[in-house]
Backbone bond lengths (Angstrom), bond angles and torsions (degrees), N, CA, C in turn:
res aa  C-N    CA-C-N  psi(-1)  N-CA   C-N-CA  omega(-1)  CA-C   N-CA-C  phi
1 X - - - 1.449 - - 1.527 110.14 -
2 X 1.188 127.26 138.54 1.235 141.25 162.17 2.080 114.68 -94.10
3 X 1.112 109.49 149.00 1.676 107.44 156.22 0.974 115.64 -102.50
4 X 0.866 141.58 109.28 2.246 153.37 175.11 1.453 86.52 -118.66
5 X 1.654 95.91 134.30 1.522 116.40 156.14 1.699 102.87 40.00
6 X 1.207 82.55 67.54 2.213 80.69 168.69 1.289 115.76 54.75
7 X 1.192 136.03 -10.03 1.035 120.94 -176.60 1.874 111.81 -148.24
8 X 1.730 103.78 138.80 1.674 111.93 177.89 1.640 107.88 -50.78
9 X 1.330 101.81 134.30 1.586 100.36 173.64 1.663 86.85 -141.49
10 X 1.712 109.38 162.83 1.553 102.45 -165.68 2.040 78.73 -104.85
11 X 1.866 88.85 152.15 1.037 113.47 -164.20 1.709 96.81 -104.79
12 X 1.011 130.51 -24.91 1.786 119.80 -176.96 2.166 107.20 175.26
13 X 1.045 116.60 -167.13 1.054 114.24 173.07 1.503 130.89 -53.20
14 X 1.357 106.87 141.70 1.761 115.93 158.08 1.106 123.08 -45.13
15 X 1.695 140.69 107.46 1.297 118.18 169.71 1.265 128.10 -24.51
16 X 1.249 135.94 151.66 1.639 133.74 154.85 1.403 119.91 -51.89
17 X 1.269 114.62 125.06 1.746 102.97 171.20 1.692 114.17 -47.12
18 X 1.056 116.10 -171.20 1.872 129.03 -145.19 1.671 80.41 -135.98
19 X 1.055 111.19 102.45 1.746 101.61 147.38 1.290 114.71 -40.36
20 X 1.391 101.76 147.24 1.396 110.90 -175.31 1.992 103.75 -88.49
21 X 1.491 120.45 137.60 1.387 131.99 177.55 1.299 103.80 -125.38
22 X 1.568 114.56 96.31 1.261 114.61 -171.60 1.814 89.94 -104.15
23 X 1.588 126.42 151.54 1.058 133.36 179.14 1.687 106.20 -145.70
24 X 1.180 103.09 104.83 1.976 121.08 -176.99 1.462 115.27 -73.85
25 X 0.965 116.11 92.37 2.074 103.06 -164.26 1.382 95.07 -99.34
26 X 1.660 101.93 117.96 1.547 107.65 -179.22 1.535 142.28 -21.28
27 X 1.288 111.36 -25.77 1.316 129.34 159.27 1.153 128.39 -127.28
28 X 2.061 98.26 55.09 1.740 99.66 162.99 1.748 95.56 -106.30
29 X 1.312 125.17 -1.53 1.548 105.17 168.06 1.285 118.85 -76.41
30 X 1.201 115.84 -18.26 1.615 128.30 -168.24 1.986 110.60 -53.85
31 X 1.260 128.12 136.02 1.397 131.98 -159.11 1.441 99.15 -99.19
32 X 1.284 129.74 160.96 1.426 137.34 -140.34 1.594 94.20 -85.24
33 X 1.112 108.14 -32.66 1.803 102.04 166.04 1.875 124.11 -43.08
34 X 1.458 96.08 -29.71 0.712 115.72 -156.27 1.596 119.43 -83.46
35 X 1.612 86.15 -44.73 1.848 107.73 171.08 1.474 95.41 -74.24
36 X 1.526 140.11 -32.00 1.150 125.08 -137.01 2.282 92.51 -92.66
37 X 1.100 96.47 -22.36 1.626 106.84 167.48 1.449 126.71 -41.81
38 X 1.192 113.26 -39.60 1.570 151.34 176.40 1.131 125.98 -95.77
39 X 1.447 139.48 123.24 1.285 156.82 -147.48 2.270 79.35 -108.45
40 X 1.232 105.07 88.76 2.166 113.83 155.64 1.271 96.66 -61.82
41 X 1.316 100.80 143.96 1.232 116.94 176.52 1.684 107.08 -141.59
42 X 1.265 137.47 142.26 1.542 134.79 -162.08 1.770 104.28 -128.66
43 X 1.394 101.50 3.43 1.366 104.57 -179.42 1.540 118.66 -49.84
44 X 1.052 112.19 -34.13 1.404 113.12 173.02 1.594 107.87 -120.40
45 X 1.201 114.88 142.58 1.315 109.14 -161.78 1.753 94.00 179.97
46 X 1.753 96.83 112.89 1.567 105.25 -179.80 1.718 97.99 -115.23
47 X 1.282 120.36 124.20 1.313 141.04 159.98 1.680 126.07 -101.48
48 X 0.927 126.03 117.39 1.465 137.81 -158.53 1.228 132.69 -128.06
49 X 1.205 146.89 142.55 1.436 126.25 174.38 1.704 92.58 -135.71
50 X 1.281 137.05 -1.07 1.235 116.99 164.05 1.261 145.24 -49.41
51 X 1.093 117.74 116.68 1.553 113.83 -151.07 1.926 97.88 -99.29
52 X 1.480 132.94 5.73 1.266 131.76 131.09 1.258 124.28 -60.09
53 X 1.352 140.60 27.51 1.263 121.48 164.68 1.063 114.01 -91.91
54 X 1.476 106.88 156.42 1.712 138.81 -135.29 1.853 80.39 -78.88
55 X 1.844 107.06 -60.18 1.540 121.33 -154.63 1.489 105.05 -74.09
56 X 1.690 119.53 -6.92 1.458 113.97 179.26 1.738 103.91 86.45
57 X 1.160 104.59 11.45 2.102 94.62 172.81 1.418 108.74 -144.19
């Protein structure tokens, strides 16, 4: 969308939807009893949005 003259008018296409990258980490079914057994730790912690990765996440 653009604003011209007071008012939204659409400026060109909708992005493309995002394939979906779903990634199951062996112990995300596990129940809070379960995490609570275990000392989490976030010390290392990689967050990403590149959608070139080699491993698909």
């Amino acid at each position: 969308y653009v604003y011209h003259s007071s008012k939204w008018m659409v400026a060109g296409n909708a992005d493309s939807p995002v394939p979906p990258r779903v990634y199951v980490h062996p112990d995300s079914l596990a129940s809070g009893d379960t995490w609570m057994r275990q000392v989490v730790s976030f010390d290392k912690l990689k967050l990403t949005n590149n959608e070139l990765d080699d491993q698909g996440h």
